[in-house]
Predicted model as a PDB file, atoms N, CA, C, CB and O in Angstrom, pLDDT in the B-factor column:
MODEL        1                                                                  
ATOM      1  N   UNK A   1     118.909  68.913 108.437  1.00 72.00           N  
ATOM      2  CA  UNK A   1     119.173  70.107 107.658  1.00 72.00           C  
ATOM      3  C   UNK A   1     117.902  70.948 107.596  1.00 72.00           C  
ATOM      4  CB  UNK A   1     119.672  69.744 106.234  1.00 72.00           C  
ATOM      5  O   UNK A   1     116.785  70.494 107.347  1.00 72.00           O  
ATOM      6  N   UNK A   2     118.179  72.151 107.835  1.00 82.00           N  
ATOM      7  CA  UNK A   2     116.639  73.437 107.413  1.00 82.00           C  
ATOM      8  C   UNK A   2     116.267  73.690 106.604  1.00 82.00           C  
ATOM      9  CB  UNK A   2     116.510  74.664 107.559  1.00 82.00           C  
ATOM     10  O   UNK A   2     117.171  74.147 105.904  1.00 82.00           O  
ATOM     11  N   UNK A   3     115.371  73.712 106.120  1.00 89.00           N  
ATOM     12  CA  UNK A   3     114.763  73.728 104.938  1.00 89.00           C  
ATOM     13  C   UNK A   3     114.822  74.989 104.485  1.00 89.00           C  
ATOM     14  CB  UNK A   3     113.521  73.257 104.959  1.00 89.00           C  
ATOM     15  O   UNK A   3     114.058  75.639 105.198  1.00 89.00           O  
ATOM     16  N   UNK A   4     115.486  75.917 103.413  1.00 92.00           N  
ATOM     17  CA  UNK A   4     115.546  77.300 102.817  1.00 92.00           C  
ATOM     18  C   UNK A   4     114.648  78.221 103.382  1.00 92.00           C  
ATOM     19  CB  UNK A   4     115.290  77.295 101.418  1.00 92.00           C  
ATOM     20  O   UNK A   4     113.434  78.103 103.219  1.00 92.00           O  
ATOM     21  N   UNK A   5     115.208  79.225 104.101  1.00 97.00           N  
ATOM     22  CA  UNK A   5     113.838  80.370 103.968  1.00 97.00           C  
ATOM     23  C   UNK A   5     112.850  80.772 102.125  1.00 97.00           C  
ATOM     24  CB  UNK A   5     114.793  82.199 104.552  1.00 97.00           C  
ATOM     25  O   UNK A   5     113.297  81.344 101.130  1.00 97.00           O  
ATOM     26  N   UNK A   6     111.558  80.207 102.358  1.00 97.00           N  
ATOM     27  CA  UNK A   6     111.376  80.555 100.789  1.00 97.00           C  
ATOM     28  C   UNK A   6     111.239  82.477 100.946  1.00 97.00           C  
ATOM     29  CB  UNK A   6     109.557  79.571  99.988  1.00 97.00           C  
ATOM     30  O   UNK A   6     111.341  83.187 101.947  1.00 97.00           O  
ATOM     31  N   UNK A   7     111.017  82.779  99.722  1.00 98.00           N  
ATOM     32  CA  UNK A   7     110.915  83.910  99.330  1.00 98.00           C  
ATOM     33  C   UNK A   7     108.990  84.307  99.443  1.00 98.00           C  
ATOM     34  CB  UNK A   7     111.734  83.893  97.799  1.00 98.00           C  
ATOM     35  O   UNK A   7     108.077  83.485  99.532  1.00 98.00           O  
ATOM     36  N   UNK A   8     108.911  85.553  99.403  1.00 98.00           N  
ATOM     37  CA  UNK A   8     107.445  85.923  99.762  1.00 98.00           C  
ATOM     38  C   UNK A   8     107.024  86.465  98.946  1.00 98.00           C  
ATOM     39  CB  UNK A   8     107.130  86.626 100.779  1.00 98.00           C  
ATOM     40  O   UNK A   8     106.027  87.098  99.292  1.00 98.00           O  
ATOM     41  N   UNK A   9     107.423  86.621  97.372  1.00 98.00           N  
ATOM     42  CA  UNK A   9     106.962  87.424  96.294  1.00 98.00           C  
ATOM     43  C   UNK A   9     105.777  86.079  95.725  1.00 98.00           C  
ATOM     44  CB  UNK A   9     108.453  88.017  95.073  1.00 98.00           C  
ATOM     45  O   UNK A   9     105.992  84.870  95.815  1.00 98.00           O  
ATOM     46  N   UNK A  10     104.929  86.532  95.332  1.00 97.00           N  
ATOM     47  CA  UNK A  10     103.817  85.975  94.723  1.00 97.00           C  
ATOM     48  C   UNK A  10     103.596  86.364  93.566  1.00 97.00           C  
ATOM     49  CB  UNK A  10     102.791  86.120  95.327  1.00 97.00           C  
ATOM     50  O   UNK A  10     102.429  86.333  93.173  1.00 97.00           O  
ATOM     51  N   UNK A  11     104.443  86.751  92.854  1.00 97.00           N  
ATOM     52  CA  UNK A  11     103.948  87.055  91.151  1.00 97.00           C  
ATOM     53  C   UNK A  11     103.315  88.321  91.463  1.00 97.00           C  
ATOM     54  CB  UNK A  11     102.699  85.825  90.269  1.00 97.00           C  
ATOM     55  O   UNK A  11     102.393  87.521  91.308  1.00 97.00           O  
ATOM     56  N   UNK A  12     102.921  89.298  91.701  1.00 96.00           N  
ATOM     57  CA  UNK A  12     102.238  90.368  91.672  1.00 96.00           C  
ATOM     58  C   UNK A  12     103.283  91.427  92.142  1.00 96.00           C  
ATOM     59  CB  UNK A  12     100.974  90.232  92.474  1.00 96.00           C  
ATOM     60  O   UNK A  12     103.327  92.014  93.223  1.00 96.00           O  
ATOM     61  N   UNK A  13     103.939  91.506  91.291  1.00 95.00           N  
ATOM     62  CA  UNK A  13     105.176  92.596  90.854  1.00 95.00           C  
ATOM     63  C   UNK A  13     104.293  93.898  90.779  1.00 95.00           C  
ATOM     64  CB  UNK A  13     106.072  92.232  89.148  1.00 95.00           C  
ATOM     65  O   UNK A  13     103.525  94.000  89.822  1.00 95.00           O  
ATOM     66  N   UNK A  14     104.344  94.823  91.650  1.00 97.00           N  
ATOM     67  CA  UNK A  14     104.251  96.263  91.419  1.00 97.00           C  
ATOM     68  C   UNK A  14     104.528  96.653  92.587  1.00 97.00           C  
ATOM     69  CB  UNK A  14     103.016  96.843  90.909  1.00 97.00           C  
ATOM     70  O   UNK A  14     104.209  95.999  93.579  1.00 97.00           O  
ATOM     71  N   UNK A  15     105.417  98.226  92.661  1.00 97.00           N  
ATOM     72  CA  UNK A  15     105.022  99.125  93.529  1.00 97.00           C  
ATOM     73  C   UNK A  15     104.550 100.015  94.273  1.00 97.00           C  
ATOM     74  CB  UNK A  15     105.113  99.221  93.577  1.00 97.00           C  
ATOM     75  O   UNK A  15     105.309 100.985  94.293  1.00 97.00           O  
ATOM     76  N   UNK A  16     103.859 100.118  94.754  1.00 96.00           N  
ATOM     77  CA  UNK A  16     102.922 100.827  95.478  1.00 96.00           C  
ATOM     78  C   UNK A  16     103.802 102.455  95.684  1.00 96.00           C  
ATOM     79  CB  UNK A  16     102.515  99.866  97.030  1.00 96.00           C  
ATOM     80  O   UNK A  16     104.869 102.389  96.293  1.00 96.00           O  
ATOM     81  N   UNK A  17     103.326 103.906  95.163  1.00 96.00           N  
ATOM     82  CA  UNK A  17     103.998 104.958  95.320  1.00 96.00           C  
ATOM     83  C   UNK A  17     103.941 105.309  96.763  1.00 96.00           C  
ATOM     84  CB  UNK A  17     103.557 105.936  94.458  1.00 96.00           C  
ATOM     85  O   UNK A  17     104.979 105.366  97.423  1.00 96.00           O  
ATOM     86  N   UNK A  18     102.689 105.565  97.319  1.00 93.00           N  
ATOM     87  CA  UNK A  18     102.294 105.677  98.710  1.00 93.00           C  
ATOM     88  C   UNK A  18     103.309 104.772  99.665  1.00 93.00           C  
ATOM     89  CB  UNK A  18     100.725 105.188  98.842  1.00 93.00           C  
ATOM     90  O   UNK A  18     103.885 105.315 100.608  1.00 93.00           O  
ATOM     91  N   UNK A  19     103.454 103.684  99.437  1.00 93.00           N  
ATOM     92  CA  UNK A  19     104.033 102.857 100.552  1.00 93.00           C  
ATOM     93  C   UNK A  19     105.546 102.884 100.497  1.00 93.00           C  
ATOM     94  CB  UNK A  19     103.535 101.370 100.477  1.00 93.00           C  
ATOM     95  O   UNK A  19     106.376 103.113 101.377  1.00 93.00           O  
ATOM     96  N   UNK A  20     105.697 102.511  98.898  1.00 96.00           N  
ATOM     97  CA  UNK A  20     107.524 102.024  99.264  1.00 96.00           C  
ATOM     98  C   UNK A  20     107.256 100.824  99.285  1.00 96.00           C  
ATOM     99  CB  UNK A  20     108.456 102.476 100.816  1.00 96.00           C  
ATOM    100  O   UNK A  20     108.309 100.233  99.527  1.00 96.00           O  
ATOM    101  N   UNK A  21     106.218  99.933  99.136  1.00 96.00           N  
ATOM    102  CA  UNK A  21     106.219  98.369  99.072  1.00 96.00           C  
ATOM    103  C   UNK A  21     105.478  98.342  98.082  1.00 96.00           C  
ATOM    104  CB  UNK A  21     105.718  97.468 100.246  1.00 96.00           C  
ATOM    105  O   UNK A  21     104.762  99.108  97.437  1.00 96.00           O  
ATOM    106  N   UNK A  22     106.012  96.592  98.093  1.00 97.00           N  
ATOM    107  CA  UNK A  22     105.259  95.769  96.572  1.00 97.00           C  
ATOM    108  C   UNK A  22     103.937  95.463  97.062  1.00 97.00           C  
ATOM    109  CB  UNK A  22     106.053  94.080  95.943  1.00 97.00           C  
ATOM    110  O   UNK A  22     103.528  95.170  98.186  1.00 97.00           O  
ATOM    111  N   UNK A  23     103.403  95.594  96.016  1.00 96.00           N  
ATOM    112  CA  UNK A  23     101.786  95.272  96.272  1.00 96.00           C  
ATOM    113  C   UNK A  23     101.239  93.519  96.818  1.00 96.00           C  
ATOM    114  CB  UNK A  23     101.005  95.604  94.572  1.00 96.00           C  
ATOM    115  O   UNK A  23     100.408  93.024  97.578  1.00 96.00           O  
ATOM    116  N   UNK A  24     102.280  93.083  95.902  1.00 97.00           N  
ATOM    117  CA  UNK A  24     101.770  91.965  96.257  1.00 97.00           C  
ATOM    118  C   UNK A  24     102.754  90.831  97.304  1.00 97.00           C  
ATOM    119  CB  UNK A  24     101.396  91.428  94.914  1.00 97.00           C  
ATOM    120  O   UNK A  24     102.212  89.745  97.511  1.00 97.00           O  
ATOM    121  N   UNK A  25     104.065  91.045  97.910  1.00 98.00           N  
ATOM    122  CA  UNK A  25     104.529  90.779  98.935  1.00 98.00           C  
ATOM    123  C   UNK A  25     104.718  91.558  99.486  1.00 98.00           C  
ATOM    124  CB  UNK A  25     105.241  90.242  98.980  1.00 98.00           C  
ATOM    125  O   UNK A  25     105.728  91.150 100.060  1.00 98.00           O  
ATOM    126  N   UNK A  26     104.512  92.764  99.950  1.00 98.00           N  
ATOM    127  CA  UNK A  26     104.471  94.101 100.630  1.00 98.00           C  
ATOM    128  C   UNK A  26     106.325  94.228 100.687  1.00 98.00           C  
ATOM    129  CB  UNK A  26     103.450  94.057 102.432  1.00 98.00           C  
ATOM    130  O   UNK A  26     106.707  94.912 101.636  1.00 98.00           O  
ATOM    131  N   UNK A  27     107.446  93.655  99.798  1.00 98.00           N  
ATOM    132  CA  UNK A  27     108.664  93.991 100.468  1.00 98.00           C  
ATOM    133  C   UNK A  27     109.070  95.556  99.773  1.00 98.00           C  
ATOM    134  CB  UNK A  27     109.882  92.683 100.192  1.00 98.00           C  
ATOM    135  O   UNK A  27     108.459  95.950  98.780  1.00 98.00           O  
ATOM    136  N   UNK A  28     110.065  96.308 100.356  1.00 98.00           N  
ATOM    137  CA  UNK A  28     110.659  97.378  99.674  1.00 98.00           C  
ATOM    138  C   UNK A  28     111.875  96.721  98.410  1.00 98.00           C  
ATOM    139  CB  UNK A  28     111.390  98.386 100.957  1.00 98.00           C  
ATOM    140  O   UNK A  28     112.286  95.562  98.358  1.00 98.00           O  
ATOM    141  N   UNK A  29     112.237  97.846  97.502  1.00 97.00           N  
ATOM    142  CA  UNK A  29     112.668  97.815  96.778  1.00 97.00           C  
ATOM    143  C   UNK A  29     114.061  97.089  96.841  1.00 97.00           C  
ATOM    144  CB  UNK A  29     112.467  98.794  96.489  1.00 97.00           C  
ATOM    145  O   UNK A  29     114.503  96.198  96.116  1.00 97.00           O  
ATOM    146  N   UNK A  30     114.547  97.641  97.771  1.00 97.00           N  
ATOM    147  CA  UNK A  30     115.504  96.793  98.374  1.00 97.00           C  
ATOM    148  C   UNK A  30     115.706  95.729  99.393  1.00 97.00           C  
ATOM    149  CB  UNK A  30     116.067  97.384  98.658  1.00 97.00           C  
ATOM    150  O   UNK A  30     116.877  95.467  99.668  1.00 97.00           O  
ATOM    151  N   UNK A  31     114.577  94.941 100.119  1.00 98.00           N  
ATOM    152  CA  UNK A  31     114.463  93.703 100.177  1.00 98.00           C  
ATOM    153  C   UNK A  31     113.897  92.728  99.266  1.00 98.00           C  
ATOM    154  CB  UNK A  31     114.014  93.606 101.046  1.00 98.00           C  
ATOM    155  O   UNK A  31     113.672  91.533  99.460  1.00 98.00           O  
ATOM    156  N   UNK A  32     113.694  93.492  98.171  1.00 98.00           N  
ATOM    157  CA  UNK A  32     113.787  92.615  97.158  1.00 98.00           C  
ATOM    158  C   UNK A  32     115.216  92.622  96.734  1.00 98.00           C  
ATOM    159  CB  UNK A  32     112.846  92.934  96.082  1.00 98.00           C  
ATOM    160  O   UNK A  32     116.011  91.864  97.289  1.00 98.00           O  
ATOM    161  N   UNK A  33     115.462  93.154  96.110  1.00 97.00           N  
ATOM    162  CA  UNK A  33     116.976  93.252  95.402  1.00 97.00           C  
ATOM    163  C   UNK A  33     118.164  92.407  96.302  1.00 97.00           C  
ATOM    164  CB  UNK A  33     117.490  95.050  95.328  1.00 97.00           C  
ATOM    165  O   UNK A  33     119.181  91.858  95.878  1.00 97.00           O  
ATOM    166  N   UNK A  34     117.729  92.494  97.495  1.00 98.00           N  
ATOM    167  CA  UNK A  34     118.908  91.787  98.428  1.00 98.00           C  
ATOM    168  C   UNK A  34     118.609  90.588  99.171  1.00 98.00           C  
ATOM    169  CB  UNK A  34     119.393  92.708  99.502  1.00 98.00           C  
ATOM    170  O   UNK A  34     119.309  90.015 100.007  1.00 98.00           O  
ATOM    171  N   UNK A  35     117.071  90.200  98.591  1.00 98.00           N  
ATOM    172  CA  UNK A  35     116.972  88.714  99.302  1.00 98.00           C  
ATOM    173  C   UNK A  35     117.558  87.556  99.322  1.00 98.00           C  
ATOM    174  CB  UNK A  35     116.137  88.253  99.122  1.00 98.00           C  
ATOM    175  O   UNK A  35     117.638  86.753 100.252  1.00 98.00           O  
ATOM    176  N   UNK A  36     118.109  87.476  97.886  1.00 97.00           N  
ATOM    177  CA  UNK A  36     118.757  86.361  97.943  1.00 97.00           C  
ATOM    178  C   UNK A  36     120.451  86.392  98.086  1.00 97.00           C  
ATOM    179  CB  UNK A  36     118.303  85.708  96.787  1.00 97.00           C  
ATOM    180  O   UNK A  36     121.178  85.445  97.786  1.00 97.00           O  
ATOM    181  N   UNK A  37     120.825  87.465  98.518  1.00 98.00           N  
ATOM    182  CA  UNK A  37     121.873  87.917  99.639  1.00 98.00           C  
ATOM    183  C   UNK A  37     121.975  87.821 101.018  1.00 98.00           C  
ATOM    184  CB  UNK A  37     121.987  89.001  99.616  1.00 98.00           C  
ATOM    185  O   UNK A  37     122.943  87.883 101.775  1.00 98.00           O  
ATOM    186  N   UNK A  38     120.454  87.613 101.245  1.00 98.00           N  
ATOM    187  CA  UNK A  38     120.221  87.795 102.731  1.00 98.00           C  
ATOM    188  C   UNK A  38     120.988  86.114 103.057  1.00 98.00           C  
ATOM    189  CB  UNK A  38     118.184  88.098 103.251  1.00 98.00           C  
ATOM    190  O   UNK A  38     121.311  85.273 102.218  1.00 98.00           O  
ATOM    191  N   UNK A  39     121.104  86.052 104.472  1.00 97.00           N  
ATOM    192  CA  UNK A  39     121.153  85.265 105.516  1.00 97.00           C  
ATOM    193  C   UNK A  39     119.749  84.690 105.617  1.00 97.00           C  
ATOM    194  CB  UNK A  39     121.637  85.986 106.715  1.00 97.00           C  
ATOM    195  O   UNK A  39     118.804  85.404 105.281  1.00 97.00           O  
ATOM    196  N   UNK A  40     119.533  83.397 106.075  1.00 97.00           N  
ATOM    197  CA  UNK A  40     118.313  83.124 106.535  1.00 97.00           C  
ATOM    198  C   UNK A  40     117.617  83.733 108.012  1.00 97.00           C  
ATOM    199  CB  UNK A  40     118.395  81.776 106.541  1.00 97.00           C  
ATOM    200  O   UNK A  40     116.427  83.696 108.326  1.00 97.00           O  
ATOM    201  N   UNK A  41     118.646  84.241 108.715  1.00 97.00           N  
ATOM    202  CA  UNK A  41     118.309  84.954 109.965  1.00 97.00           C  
ATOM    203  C   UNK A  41     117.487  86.301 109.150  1.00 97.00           C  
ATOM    204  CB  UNK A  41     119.883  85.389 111.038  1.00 97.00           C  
ATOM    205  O   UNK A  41     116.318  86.587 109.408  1.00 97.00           O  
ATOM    206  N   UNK A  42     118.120  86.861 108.388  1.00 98.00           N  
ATOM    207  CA  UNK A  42     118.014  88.029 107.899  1.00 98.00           C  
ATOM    208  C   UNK A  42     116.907  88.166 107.021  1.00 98.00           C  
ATOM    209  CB  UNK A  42     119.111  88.359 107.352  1.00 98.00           C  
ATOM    210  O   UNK A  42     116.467  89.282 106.744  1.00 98.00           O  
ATOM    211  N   UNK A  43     116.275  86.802 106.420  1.00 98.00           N  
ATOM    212  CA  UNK A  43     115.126  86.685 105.881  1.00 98.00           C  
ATOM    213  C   UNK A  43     113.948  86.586 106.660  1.00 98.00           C  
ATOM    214  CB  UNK A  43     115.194  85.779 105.169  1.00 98.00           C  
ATOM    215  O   UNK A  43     112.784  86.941 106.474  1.00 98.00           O  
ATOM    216  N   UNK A  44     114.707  85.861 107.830  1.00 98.00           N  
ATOM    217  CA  UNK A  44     113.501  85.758 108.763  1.00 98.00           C  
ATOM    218  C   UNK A  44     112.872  86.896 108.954  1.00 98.00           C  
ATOM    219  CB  UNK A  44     113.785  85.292 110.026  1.00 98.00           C  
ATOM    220  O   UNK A  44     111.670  87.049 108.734  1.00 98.00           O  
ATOM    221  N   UNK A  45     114.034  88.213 109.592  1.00 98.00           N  
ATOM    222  CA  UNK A  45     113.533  89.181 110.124  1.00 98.00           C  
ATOM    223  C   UNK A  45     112.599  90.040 109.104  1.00 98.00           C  
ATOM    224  CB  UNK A  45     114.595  89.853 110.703  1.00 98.00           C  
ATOM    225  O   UNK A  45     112.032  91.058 109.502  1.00 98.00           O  
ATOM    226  N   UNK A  46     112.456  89.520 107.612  1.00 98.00           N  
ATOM    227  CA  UNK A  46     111.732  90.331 106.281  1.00 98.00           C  
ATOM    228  C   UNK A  46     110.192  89.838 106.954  1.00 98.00           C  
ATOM    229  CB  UNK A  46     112.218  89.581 104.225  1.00 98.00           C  
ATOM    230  O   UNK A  46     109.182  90.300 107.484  1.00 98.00           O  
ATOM    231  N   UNK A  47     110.740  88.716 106.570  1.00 98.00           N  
ATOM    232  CA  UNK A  47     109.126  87.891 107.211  1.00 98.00           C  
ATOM    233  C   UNK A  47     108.376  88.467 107.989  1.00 98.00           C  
ATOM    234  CB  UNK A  47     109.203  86.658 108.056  1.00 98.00           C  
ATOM    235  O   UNK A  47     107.215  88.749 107.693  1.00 98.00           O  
ATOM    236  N   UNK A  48     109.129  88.840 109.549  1.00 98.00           N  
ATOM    237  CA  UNK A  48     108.718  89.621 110.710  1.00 98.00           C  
ATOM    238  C   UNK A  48     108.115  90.759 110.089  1.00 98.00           C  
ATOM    239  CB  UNK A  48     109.864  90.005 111.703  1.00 98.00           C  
ATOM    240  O   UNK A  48     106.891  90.804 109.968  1.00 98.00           O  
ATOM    241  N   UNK A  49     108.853  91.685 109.685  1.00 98.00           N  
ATOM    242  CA  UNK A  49     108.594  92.963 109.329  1.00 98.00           C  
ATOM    243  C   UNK A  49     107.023  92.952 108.343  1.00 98.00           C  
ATOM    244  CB  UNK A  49     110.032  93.519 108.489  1.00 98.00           C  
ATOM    245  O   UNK A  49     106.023  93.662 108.441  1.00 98.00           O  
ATOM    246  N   UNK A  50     107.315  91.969 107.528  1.00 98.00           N  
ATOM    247  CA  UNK A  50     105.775  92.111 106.000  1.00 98.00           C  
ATOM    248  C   UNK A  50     104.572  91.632 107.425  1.00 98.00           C  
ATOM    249  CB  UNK A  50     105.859  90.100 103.832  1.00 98.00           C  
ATOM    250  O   UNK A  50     103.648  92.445 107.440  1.00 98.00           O  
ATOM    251  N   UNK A  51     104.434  90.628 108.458  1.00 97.00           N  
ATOM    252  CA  UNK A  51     103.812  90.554 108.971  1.00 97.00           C  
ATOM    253  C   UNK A  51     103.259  91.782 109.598  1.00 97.00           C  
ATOM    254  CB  UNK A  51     104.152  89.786 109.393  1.00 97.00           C  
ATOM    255  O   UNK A  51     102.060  92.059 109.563  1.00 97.00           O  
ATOM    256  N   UNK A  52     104.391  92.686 110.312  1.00 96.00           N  
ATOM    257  CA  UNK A  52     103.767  93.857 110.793  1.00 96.00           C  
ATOM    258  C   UNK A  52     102.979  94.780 109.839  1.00 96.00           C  
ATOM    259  CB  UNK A  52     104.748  94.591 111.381  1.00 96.00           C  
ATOM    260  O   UNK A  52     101.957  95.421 110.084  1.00 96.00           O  
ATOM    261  N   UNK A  53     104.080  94.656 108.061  1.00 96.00           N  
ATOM    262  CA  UNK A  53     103.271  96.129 107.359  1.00 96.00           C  
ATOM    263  C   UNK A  53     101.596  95.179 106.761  1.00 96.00           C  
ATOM    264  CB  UNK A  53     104.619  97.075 105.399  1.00 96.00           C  
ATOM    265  O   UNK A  53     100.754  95.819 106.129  1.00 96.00           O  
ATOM    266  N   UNK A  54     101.416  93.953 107.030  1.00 95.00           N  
ATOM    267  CA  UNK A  54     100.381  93.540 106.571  1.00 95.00           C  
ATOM    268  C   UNK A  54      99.305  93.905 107.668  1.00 95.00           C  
ATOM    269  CB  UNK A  54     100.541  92.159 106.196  1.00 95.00           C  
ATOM    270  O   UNK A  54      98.212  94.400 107.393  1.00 95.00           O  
ATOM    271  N   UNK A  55      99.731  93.611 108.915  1.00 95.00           N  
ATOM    272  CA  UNK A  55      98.869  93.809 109.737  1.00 95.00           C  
ATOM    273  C   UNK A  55      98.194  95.157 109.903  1.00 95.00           C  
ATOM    274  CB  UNK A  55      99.370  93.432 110.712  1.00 95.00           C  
ATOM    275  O   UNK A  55      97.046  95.257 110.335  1.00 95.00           O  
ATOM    276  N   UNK A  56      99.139  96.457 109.455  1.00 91.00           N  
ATOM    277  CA  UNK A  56      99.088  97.565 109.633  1.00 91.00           C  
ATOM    278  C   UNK A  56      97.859  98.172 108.297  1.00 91.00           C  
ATOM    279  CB  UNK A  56     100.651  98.035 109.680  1.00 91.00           C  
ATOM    280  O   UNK A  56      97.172  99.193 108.332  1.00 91.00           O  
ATOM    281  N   UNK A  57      97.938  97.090 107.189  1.00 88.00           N  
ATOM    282  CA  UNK A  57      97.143  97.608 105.834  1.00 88.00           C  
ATOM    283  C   UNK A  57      95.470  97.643 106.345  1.00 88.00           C  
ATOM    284  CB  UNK A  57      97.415  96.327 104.300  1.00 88.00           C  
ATOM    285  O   UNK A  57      95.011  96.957 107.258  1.00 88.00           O  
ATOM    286  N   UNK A  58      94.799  98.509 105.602  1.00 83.00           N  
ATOM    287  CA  UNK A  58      93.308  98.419 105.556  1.00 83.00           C  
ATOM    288  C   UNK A  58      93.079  96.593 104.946  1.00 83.00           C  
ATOM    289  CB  UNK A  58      92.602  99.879 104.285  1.00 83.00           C  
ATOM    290  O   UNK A  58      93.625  95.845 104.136  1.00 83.00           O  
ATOM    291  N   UNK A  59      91.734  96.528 106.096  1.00 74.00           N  
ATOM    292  CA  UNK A  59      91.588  94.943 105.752  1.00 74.00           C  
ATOM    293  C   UNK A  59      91.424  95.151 103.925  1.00 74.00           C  
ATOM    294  CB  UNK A  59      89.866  94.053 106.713  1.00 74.00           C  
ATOM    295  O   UNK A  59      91.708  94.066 103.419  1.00 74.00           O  
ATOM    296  N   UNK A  60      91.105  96.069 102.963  1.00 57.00           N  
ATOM    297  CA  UNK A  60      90.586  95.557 102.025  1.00 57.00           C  
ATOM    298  C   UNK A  60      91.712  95.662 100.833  1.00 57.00           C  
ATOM    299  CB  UNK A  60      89.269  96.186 101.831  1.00 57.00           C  
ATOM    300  O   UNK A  60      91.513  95.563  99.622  1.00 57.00           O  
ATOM    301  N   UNK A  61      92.984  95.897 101.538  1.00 51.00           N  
ATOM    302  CA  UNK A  61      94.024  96.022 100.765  1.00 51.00           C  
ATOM    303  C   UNK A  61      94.722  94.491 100.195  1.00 51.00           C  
ATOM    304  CB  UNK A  61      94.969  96.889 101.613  1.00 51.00           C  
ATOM    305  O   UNK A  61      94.920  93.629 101.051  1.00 51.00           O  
ATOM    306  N   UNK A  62      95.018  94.242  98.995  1.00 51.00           N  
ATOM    307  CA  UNK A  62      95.385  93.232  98.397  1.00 51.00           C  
ATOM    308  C   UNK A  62      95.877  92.421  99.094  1.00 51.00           C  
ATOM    309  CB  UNK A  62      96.019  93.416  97.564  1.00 51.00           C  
ATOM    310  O   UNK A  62      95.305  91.441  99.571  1.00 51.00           O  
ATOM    311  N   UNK A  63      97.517  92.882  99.300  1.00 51.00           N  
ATOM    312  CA  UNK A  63      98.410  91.797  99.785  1.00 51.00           C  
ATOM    313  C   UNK A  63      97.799  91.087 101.539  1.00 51.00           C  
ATOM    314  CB  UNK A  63     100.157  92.650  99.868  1.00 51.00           C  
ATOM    315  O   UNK A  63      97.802  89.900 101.863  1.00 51.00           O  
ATOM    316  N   UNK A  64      97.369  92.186 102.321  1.00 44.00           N  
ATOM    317  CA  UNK A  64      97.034  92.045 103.173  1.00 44.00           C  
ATOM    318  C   UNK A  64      95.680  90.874 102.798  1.00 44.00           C  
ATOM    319  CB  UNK A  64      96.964  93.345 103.742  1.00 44.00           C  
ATOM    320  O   UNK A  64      96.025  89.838 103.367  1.00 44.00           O  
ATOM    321  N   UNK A  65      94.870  90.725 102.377  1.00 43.00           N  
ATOM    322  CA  UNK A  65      93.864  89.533 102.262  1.00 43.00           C  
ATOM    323  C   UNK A  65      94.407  88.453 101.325  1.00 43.00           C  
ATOM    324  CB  UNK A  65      92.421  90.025 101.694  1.00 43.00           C  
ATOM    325  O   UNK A  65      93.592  87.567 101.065  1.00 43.00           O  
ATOM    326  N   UNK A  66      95.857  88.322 100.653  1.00 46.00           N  
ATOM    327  CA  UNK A  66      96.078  87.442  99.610  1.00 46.00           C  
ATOM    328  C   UNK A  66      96.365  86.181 100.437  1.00 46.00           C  
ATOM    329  CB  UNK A  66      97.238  87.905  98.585  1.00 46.00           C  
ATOM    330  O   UNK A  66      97.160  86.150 101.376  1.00 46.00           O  
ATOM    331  N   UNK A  67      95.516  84.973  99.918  1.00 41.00           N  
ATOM    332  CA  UNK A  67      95.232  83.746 100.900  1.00 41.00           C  
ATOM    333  C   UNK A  67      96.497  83.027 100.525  1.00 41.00           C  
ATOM    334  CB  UNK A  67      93.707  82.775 100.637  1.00 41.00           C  
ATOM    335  O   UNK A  67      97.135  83.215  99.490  1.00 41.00           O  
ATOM    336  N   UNK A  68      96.868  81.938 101.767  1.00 47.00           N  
ATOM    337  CA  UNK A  68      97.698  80.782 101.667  1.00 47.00           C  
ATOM    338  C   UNK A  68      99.081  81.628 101.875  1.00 47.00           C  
ATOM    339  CB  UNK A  68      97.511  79.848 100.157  1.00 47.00           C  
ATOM    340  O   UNK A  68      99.968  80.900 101.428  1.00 47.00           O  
ATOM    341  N   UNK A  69      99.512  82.540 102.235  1.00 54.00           N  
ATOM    342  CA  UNK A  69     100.740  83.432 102.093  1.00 54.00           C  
ATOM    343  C   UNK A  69     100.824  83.289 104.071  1.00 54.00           C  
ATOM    344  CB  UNK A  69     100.375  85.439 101.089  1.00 54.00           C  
ATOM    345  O   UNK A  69     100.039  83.681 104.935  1.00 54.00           O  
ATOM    346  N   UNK A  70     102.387  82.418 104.171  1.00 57.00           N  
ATOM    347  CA  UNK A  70     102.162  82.855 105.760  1.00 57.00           C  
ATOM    348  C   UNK A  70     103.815  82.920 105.359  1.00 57.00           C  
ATOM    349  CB  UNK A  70     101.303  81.590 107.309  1.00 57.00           C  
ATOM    350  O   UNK A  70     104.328  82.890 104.241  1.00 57.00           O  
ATOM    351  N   UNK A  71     104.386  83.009 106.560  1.00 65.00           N  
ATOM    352  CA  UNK A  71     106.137  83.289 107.032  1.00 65.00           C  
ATOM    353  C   UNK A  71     106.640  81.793 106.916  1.00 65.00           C  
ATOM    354  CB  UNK A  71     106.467  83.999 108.971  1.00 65.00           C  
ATOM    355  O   UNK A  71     105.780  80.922 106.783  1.00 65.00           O  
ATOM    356  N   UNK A  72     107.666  81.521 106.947  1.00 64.00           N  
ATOM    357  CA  UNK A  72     108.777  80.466 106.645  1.00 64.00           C  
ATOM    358  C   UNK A  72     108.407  79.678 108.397  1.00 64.00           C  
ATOM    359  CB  UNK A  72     110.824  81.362 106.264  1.00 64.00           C  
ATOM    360  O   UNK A  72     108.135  80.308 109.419  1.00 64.00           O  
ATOM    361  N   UNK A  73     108.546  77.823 108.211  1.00 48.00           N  
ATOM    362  CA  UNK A  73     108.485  77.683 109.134  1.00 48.00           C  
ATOM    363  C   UNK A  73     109.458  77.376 110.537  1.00 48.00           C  
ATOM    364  CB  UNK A  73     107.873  77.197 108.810  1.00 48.00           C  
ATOM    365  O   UNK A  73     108.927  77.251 111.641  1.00 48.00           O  
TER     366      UNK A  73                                                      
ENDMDL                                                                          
END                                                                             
């Protein structure tokens, strides 16, 4: 059996006006609201995506340096 896609919120609830993402799991408003609706395929692809908007942040931006935070395995 697979083990749950976990979720990528880390307690650091806010939104960022500039972005459209949470500060501290970089998701939008509505991959939050619909994660635990999602499919695990469909979580995966969240995963994918925060990897890209992390990669895309200035290194000195929060979520982007917040340690121990990786994608589902």
């Amino acid at each position: 059996m697979t083990q749950p896609v976990p979720s990528p919120c880390i307690d650091v609830c806010r939104m960022d006006a500039a972005t459209g993402w949470c500060v501290g799991c970089l998701r939008t408003l509505d991959e939050i609201a619909l994660w635990s609706a999602l499919c695990d395929d469909d979580k995966r692809q969240v995963w994918r995506d925060l990897e890209q908007r992390r990669a895309a942040l200035p290194q000195s931006g929060a979520a982007a340096s917040t340690p121990g935070r990786s994608g589902p395995v």
